[in-house]
N, CA, C and O of each residue as an XYZ file, in Angstrom:
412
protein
N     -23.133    -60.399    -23.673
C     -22.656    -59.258    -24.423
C     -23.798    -58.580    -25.181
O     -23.913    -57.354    -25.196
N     -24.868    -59.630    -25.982
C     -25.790    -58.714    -26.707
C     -26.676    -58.053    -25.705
O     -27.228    -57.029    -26.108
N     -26.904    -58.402    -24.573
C     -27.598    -57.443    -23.614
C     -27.102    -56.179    -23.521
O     -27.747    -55.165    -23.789
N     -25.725    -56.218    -23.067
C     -25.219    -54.661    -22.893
C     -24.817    -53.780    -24.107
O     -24.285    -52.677    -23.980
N     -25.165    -54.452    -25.482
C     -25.126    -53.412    -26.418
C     -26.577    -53.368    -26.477
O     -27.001    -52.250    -26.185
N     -27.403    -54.150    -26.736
C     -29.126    -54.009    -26.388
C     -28.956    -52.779    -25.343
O     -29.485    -51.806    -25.882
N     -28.508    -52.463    -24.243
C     -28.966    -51.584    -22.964
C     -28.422    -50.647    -23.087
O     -28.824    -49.714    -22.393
N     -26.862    -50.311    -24.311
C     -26.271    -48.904    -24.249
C     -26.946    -48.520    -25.187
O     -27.525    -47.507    -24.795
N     -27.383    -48.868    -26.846
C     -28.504    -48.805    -27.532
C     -29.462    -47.557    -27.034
O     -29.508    -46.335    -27.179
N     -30.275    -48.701    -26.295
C     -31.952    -48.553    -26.082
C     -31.366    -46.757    -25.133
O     -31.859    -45.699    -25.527
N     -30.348    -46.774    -23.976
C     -29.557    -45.608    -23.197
C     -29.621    -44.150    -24.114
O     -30.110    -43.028    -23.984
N     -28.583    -45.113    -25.402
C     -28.120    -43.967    -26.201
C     -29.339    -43.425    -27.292
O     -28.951    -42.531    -28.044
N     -30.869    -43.897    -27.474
C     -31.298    -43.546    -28.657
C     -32.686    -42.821    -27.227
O     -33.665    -42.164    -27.580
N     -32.429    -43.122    -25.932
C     -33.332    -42.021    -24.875
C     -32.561    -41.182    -25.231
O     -32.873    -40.618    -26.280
N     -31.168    -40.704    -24.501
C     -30.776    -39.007    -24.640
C     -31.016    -38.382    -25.710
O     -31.172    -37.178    -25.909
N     -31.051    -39.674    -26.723
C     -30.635    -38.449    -28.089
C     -32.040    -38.279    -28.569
O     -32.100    -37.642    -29.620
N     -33.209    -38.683    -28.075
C     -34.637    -37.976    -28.076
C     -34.576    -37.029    -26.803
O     -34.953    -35.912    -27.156
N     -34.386    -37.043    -26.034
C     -34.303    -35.965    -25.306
C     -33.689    -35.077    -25.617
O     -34.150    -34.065    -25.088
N     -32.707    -34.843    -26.324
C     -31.769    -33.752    -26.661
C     -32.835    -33.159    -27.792
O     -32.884    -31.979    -28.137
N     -33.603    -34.139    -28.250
C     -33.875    -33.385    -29.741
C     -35.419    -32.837    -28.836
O     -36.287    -32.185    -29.417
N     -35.477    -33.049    -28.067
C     -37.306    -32.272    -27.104
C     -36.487    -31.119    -26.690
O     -37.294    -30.415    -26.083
N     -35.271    -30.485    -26.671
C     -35.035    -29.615    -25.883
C     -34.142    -28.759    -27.562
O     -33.235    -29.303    -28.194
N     -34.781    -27.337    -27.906
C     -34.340    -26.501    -28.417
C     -33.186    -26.415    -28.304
O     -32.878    -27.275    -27.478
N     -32.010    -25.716    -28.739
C     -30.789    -25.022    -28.905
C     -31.189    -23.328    -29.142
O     -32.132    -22.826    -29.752
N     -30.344    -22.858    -28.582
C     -30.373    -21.244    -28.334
C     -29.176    -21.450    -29.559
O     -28.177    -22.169    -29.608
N     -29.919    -20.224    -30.751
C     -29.525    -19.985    -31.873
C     -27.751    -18.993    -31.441
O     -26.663    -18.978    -32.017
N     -28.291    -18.285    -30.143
C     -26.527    -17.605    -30.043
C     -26.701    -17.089    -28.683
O     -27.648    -16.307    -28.599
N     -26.117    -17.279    -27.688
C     -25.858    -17.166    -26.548
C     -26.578    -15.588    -26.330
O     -26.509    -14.483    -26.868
N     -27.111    -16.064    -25.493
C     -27.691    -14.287    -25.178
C     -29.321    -13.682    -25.334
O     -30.085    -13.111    -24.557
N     -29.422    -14.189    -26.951
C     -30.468    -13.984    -27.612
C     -31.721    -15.659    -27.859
O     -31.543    -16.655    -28.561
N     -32.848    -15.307    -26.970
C     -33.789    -15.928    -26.868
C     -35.153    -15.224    -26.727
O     -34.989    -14.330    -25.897
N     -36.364    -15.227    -27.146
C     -37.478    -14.995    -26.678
C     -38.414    -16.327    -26.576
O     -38.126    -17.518    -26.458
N     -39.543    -15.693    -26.662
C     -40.994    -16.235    -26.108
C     -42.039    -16.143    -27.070
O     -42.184    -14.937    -27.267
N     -42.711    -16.676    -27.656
C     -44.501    -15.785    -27.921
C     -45.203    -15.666    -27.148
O     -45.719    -16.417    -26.320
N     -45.281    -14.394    -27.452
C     -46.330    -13.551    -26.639
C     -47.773    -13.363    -26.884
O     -48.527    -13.361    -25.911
N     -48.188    -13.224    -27.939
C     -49.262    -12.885    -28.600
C     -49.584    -12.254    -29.864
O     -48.886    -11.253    -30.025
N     -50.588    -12.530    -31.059
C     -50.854    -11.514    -32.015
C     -52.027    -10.926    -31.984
O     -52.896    -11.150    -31.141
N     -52.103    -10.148    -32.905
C     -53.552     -9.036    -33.144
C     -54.138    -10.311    -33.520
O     -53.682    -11.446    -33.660
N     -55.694     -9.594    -33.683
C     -56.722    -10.661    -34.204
C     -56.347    -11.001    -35.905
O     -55.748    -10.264    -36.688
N     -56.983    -12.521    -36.182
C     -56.629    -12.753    -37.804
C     -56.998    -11.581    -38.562
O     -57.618    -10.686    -37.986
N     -56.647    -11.460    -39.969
C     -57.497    -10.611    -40.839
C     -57.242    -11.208    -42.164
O     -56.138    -11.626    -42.513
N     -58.480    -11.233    -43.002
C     -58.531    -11.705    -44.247
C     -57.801    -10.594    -44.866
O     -57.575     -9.501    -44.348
N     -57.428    -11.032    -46.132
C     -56.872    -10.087    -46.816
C     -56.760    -10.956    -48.712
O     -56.086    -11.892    -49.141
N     -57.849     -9.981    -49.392
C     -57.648    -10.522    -50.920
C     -56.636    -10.387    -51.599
O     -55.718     -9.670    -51.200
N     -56.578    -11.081    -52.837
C     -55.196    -10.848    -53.468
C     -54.991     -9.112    -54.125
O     -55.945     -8.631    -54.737
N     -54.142     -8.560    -54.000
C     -53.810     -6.861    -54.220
C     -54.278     -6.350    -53.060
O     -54.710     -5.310    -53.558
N     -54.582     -6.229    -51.721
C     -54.639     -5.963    -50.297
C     -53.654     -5.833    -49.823
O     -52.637     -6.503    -50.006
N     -53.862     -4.693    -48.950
C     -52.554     -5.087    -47.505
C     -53.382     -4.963    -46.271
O     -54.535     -4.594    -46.494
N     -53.188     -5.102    -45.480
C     -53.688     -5.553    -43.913
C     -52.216     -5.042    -42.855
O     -51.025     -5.340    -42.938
N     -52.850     -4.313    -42.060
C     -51.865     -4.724    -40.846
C     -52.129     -6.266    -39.792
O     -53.226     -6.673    -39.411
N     -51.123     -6.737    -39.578
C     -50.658     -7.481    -38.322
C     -50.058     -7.646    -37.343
O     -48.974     -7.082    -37.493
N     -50.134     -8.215    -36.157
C     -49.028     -7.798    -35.270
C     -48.708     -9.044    -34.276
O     -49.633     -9.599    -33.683
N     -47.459     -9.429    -34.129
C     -47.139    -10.743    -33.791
C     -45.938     -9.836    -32.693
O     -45.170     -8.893    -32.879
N     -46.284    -10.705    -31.515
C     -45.642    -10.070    -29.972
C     -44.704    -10.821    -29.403
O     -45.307    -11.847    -29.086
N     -44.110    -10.879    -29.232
C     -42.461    -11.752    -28.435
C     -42.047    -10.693    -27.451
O     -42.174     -9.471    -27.364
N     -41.292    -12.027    -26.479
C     -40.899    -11.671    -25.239
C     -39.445    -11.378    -25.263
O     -39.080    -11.907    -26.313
N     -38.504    -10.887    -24.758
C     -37.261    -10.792    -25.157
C     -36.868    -11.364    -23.521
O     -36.786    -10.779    -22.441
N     -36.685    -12.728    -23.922
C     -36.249    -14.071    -22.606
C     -34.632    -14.166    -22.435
O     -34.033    -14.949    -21.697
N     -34.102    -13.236    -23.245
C     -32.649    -13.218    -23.608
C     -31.939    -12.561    -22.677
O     -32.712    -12.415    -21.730
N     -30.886    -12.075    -22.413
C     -29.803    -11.540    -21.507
C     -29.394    -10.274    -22.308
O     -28.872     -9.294    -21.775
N     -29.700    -10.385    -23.752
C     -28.897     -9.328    -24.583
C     -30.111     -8.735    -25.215
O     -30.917     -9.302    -25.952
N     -30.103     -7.079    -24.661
C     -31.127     -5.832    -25.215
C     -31.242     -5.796    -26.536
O     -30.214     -5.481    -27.135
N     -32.186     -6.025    -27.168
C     -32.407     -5.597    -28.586
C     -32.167     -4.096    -28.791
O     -32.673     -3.439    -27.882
N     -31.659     -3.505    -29.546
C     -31.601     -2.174    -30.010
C     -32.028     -1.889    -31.788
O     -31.522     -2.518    -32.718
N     -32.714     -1.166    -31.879
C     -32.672     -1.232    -33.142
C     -31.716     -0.379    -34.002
O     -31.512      0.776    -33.630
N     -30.952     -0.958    -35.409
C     -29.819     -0.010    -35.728
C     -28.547     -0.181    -35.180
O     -27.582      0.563    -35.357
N     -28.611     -1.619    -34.226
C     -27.154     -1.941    -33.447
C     -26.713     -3.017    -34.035
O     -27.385     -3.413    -34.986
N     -25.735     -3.635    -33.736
C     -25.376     -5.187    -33.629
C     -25.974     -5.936    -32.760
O     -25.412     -7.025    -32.649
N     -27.072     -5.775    -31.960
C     -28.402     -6.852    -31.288
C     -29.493     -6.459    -31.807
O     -30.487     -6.663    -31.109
N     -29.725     -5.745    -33.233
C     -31.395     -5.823    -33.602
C     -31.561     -7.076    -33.916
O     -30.799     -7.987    -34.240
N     -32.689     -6.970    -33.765
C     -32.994     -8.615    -33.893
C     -34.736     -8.433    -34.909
O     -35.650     -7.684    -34.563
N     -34.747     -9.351    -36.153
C     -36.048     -8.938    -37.229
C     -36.809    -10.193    -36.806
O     -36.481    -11.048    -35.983
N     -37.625    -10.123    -37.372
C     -38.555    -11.294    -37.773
C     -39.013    -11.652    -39.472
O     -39.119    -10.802    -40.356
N     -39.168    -12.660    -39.577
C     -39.159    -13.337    -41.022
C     -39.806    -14.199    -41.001
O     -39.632    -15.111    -40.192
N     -40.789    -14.193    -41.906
C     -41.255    -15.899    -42.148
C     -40.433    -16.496    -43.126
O     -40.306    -16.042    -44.263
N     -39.813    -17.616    -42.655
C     -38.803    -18.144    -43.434
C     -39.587    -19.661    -43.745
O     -40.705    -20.052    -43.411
N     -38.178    -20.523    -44.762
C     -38.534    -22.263    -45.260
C     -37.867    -22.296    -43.746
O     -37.498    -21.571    -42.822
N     -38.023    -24.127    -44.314
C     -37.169    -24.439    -42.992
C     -35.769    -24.384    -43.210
O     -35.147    -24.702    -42.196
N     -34.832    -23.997    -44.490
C     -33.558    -24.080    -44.229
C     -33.105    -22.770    -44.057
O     -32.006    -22.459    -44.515
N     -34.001    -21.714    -43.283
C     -33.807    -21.116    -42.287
C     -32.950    -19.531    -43.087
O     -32.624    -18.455    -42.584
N     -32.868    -19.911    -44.070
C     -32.144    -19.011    -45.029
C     -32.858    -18.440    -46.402
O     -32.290    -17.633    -47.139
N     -34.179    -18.964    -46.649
C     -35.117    -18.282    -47.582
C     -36.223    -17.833    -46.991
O     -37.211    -18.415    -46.541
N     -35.676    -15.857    -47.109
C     -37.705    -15.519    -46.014
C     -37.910    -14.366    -47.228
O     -37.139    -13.843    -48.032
N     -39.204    -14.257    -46.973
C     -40.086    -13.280    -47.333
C     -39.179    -11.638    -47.096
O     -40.024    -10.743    -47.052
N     -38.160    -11.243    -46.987
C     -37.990     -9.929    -46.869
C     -38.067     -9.201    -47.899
O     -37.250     -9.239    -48.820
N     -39.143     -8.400    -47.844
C     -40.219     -7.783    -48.571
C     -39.514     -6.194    -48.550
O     -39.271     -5.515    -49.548
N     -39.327     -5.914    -47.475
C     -38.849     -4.015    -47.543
C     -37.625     -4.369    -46.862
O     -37.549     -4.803    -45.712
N     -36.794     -4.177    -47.563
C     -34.987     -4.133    -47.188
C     -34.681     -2.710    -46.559
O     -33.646     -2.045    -46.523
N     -35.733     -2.528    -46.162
C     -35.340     -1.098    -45.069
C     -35.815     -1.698    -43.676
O     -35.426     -1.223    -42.610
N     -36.521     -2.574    -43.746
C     -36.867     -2.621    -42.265
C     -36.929     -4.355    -42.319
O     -37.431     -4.845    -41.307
N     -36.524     -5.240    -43.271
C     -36.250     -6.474    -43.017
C     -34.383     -6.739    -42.874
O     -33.851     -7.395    -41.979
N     -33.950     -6.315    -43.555
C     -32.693     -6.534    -44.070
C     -31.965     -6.786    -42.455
O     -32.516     -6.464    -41.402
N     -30.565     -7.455    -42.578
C     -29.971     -8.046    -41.301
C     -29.329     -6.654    -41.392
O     -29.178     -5.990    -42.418
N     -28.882     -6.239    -39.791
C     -27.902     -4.608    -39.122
C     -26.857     -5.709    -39.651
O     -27.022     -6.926    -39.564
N     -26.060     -5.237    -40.059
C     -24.280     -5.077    -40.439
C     -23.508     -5.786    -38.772
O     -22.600     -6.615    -38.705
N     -24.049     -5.293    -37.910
C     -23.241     -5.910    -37.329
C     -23.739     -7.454    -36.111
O     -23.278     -7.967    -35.091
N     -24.950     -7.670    -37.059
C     -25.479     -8.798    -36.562
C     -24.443    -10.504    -36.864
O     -23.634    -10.929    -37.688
N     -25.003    -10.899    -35.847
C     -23.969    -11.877    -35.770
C     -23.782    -13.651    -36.754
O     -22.887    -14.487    -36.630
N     -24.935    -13.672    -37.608
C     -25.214    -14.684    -38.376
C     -26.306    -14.229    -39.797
O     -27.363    -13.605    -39.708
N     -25.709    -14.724    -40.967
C     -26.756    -14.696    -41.766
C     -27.841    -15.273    -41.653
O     -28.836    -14.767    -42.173
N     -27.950    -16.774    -40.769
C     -29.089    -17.441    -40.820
C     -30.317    -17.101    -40.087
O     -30.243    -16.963    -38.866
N     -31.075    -16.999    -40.500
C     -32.160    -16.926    -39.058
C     -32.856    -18.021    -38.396
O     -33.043    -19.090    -38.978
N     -33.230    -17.811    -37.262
C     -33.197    -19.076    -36.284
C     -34.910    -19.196    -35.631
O     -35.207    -20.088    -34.836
């Protein structure tokens, strides 16, 4: 008997590392890629700098901007719900987006 709980064990703690090597799609539809950014740039404190960070849209569902599929970017914590949105004109979630959290 202690073998075959030893062997469903050792079974059950493989998938569930495998499950955790494989992402979850935050909402059916919507997925990308990185693509690429501009080169680094220093920037002192009271500076601004442009940057530019590139994604692939790997998803099934068109981004539009101003719809219910815009889709932002944020540097967020990890509980995925405290970011940097800095200009609430061009960070803020569209109204008819489908989750407060970001993913």
């Amino acid at each position: 008997m202690r073998k075959i709980v030893t062997a469903v064990s050792a079974a059950s703690l493989a998938l569930s590392m495998l499950a955790a090597a494989v992402p979850a799609l935050a909402v059916t539809g919507y997925d990308s890629a990185y693509a690429g950014e501009s080169a680094f740039v220093n920037i002192s404190p009271g500076q601004t700098q442009n940057f530019q960070v590139f994604f692939a849209n790997t998803g099934t569902t068109t981004w539009s901007r101003g719809t219910g599929t815009q889709v932002d970017l944020a540097a967020c914590l990890e509980d995925k719900v405290t970011c940097n949105a800095q200009d609430a004109s061009e960070a803020s979630w569209n109204s008819g987006w489908l989750s407060s959290t970001r993913y």
